[in-house]
C-alpha positions as CSV (number, residue, x, y, z in Angstrom):
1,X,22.9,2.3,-49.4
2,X,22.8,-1.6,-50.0
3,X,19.9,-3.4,-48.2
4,X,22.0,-5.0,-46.0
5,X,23.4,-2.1,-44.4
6,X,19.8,-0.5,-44.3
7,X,19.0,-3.7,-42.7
8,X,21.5,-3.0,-40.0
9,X,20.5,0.6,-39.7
10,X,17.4,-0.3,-39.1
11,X,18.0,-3.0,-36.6
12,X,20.7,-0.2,-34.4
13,X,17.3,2.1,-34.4
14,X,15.3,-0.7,-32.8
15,X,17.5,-1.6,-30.6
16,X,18.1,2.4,-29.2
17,X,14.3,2.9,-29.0
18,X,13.9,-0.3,-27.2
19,X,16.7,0.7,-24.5
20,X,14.8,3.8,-24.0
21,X,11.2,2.5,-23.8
22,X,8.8,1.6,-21.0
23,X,9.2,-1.8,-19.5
24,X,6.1,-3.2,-19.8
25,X,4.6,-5.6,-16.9
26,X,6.1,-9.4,-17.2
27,X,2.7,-11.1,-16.5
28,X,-0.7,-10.0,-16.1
29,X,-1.4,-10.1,-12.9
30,X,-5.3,-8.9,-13.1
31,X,-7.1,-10.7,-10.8
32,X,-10.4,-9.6,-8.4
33,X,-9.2,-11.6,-5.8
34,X,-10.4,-11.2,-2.0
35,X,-7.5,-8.8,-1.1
36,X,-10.0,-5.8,-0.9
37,X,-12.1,-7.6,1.5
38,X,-9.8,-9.8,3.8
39,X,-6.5,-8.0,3.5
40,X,-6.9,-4.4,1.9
41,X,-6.1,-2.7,-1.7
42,X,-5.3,0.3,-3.2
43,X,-8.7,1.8,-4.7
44,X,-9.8,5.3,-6.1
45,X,-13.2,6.5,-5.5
46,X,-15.9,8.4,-7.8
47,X,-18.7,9.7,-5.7
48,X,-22.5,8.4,-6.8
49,X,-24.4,10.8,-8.6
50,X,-27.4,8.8,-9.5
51,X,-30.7,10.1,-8.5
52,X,-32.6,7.7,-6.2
53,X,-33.2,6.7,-2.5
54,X,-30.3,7.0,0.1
55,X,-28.6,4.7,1.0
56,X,-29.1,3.2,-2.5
57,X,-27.6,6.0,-4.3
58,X,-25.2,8.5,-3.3
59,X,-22.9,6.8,-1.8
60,X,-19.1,5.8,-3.6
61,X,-17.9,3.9,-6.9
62,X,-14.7,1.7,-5.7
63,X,-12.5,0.4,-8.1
64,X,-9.0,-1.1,-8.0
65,X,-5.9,0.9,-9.0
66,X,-3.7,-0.2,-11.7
67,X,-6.6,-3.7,-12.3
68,X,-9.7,-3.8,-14.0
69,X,-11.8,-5.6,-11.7
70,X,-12.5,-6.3,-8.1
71,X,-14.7,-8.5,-5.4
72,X,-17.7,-6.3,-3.8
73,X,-18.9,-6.5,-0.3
74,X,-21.8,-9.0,-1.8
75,X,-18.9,-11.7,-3.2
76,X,-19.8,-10.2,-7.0
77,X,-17.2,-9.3,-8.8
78,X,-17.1,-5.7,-11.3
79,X,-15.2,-3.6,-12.6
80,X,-16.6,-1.0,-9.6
81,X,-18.4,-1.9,-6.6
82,X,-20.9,0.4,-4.7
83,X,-20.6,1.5,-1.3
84,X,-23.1,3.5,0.9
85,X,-20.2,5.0,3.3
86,X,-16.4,5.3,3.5
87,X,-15.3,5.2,6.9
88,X,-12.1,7.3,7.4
89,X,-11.9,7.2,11.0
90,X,-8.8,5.0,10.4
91,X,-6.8,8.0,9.4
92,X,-7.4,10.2,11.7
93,X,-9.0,12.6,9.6
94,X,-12.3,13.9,8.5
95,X,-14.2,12.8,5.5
96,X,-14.1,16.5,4.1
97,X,-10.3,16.9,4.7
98,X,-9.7,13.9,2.4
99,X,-12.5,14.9,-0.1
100,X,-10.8,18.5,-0.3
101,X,-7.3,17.4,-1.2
102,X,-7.6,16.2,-4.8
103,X,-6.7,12.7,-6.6
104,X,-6.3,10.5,-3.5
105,X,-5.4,6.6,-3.7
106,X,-6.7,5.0,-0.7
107,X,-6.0,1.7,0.6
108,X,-8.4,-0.3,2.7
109,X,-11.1,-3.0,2.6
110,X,-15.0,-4.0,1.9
111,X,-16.9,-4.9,4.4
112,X,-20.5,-6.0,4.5
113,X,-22.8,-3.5,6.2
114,X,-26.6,-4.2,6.1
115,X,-28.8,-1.4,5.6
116,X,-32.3,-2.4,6.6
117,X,-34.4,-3.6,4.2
118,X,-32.1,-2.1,1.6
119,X,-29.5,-5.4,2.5
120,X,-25.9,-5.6,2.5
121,X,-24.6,-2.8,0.6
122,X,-21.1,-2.1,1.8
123,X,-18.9,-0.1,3.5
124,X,-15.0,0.8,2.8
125,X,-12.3,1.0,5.9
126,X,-9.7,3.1,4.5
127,X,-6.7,2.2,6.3
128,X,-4.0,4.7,4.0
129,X,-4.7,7.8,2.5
130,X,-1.9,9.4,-0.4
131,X,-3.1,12.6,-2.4
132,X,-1.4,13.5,-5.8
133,X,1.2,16.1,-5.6
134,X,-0.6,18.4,-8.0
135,X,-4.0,18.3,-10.2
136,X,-2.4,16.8,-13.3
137,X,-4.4,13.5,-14.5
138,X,-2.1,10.3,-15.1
139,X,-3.3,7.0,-16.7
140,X,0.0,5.5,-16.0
141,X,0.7,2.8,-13.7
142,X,1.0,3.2,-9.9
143,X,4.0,1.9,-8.0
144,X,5.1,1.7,-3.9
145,X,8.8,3.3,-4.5
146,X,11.3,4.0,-1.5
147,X,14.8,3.8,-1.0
148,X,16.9,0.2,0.1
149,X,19.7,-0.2,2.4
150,X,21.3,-2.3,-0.5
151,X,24.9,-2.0,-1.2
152,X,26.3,-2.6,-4.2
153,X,29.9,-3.2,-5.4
154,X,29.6,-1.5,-8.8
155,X,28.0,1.4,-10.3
156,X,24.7,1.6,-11.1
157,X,23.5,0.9,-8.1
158,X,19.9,-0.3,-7.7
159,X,19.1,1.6,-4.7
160,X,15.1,1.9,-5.0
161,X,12.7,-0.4,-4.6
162,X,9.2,-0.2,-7.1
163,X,6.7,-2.6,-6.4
164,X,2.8,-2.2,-8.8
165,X,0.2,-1.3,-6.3
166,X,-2.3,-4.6,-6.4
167,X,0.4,-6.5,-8.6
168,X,3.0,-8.6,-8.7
169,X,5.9,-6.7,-10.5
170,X,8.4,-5.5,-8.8
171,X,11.5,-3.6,-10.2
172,X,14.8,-2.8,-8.7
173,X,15.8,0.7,-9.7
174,X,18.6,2.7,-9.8
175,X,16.6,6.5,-9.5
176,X,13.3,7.3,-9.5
177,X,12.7,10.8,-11.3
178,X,10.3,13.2,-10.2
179,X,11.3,16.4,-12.6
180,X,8.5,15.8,-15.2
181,X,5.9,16.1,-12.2
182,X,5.3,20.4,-13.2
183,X,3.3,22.7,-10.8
184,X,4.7,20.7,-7.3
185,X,5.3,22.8,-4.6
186,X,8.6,23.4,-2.9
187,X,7.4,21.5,0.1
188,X,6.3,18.9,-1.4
189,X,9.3,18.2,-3.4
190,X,11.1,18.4,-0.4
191,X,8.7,16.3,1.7
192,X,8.9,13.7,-1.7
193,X,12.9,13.4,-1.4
194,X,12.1,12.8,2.5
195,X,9.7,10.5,1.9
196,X,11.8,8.2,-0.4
197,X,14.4,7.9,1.9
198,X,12.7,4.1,3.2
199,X,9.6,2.5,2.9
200,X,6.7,3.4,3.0
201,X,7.8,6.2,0.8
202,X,5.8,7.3,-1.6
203,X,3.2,6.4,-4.8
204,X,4.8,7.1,-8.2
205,X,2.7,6.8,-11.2
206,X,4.9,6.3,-14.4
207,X,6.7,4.0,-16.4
208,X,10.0,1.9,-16.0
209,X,12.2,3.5,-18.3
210,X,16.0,1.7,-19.2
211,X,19.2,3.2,-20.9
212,X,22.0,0.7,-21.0
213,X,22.3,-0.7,-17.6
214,X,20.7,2.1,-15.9
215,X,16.9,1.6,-14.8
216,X,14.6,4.6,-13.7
217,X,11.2,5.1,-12.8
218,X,10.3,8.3,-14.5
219,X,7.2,10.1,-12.9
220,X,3.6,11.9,-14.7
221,X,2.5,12.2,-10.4
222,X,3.2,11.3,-7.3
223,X,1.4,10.7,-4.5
224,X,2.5,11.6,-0.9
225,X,1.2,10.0,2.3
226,X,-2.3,11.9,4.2
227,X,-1.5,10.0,7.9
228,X,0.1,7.2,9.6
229,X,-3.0,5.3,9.0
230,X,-3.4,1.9,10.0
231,X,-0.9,-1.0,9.7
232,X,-2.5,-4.6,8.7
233,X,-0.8,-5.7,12.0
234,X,-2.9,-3.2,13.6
235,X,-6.3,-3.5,11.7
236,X,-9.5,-4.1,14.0
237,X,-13.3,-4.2,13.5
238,X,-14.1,-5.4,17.2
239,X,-12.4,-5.7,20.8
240,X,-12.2,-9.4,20.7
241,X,-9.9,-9.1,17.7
242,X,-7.3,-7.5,19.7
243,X,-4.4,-8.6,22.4
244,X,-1.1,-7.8,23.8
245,X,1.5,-9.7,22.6
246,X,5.0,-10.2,23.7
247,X,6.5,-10.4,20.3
248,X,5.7,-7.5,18.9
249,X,7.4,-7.6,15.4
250,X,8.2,-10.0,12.7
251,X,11.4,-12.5,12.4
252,X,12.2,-14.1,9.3
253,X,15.2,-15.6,10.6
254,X,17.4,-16.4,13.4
255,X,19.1,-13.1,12.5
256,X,15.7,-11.2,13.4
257,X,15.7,-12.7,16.9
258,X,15.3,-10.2,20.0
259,X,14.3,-10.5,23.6
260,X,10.8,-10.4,23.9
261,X,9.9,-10.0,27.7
262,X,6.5,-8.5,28.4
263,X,3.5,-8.4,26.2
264,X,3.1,-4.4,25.8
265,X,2.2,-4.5,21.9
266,X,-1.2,-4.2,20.9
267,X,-1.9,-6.3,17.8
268,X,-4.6,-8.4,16.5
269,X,-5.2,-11.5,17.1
270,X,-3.7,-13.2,13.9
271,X,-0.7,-11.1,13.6
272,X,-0.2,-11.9,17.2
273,X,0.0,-15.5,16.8
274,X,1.8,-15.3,13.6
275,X,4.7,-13.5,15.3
276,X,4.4,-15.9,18.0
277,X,5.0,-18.8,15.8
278,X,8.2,-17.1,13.8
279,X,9.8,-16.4,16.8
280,X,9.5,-20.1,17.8
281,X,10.6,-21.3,15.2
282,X,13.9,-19.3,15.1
283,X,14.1,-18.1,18.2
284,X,14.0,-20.9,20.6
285,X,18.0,-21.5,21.7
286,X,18.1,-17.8,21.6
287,X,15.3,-16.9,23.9
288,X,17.7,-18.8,26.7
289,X,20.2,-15.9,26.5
290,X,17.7,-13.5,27.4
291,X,16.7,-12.3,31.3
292,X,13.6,-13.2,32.8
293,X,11.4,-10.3,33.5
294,X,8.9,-10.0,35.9
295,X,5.6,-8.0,34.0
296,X,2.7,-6.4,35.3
297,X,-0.5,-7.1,33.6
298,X,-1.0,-5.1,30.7
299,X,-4.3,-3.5,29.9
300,X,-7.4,-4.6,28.2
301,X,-7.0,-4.5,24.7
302,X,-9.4,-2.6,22.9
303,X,-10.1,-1.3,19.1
304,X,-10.7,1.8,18.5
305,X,-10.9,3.7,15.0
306,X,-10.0,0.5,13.5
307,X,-6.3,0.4,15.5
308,X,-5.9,-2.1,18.1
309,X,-4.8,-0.2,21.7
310,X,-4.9,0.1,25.4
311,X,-8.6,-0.4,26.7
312,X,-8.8,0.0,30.5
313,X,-6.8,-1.1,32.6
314,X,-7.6,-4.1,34.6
């Protein structure tokens, strides 16, 4: 064989591997950030085995999925942060029937919690909860993937959406593959294919894998979803950060408009006024189309497990 054509050769087999390898992440989008503390993150936990005075020691290890470090109740920033308490009351669940189930990937936020003399040592809010499909360790990185509305005019058709949990990267995909995920129960292959329908969906830890034009997410776990949880629309510490709102969901657009008459969702405070601010900004010649309602007083607000809802009524 002349060296030219081994030159070729060689160049085919680079190209075929590369068509068939991982995609790696275009940027590097570590970063500690405040997203665990003002707005949430996905976070595993290792549980403190140190030997020393409660609530010093035996608490949790919180550290951020798919980034190396993170911002601690305290403002420090480490590649894990202690906390003295998870609270799980967000979820509807108790502590033990989230310990029991496995590798779980929770999302939620730091807060400062003083502890006597001991000072501000933390505390998580967990506001999702997914557990891994089976016991099977996986180093890989961990994607939000569900299933789009998007139609497409040619084959393939990107019709899944993977976006890297606390990252930027986002990948449009045309399958996501679960078959290398071995030991998963029949229901929770079925719940899985459920789940992917829409967003949420479901957790995916893998790599982005392309042949030709064809891209596909190709599974070591999964993770499916513990409870509803709390949305960041939602999300309360207090009373006072609740209301009733008359726009009760998002518009991007004036195609999102909708007639808004009585204030009978119960958001926080912020998200309240954000909505409130879209909707006049798209919405205002549309909102004269709409009837005129006459609305009993709704009911004090109130938070309760982290979830603004009805308080009393007045």
């Amino acid at each position: 064989m002349t060296s030219s054509a081994l030159r070729l050769l060689c160049s085919a087999l680079a190209l075929s591997l590369a068509a068939c390898a991982p995609l790696e992440d275009e940027a590097d989008d570590d970063s500690a950030g405040d997203e665990v503390r003002a707005a949430g993150s996905y976070v595993r936990l290792r549980h403190d085995t140190r030997r020393c005075v409660s609530p010093v020691c035996g608490g949790f290890w919180v550290s951020r999925v798919n980034q190396r470090t993170l911002r601690c109740a305290d403002g420090s920033t480490a590649n894990e942060c202690y906390v003295a308490e998870v609270d799980y009351s967000g979820l509807g669940l108790a502590p033990d029937a989230v310990a029991g189930v496995g590798d779980v990937i929770l999302r939620g936020r730091l807060v400062s919690k003083a502890y006597g003399s001991f000072g501000n040592l933390g505390n998580l809010v967990v506001q999702e909860g997914w557990r891994a499909a089976t016991e099977a360790a996986s180093a890989e990185t961990v994607y939000e993937t569900y299933g789009t509305p998007r139609v497409c005019v040619r084959a393939p058709c990107a019709t899944f959406d993977a976006n890297k949990l606390n990252g930027t990267t986002s990948y449009q995909l045309m399958g996501v593959d679960l078959t290398g995920v071995a030991g998963v129960s029949r229901a929770d292959r079925r719940a899985a294919a459920a789940a992917l329908g829409a967003a949420p969906g479901i957790l995916v830890a893998g790599a982005v894998r392309t042949t030709g034009e064809r891209r596909t997410l190709v599974a070591s776990q999964f993770y499916l979803r513990l409870s509803p949880g709390v949305s960041d629309a939602a999300y309360c510490e207090a009373d006072a950060d609740c209301t009733f709102a008359t726009r009760g969901r998002p518009v991007a657009s004036s195609a999102d408009c909708y007639c808004a008459l009585c204030p009978n969702t119960a958001l926080n405070v912020s998200t309240a006024a954000r909505y409130e601010r879209d909707y006049q900004r798209y919405c205002a010649a549309f909102r004269t189309t709409c009837p005129v309602a006459r609305c009993a007083a709704p009911p004090s607000p109130a938070c309760v497990n982290h979830t603004c809802t009805a308080g009393a009524p007045r």
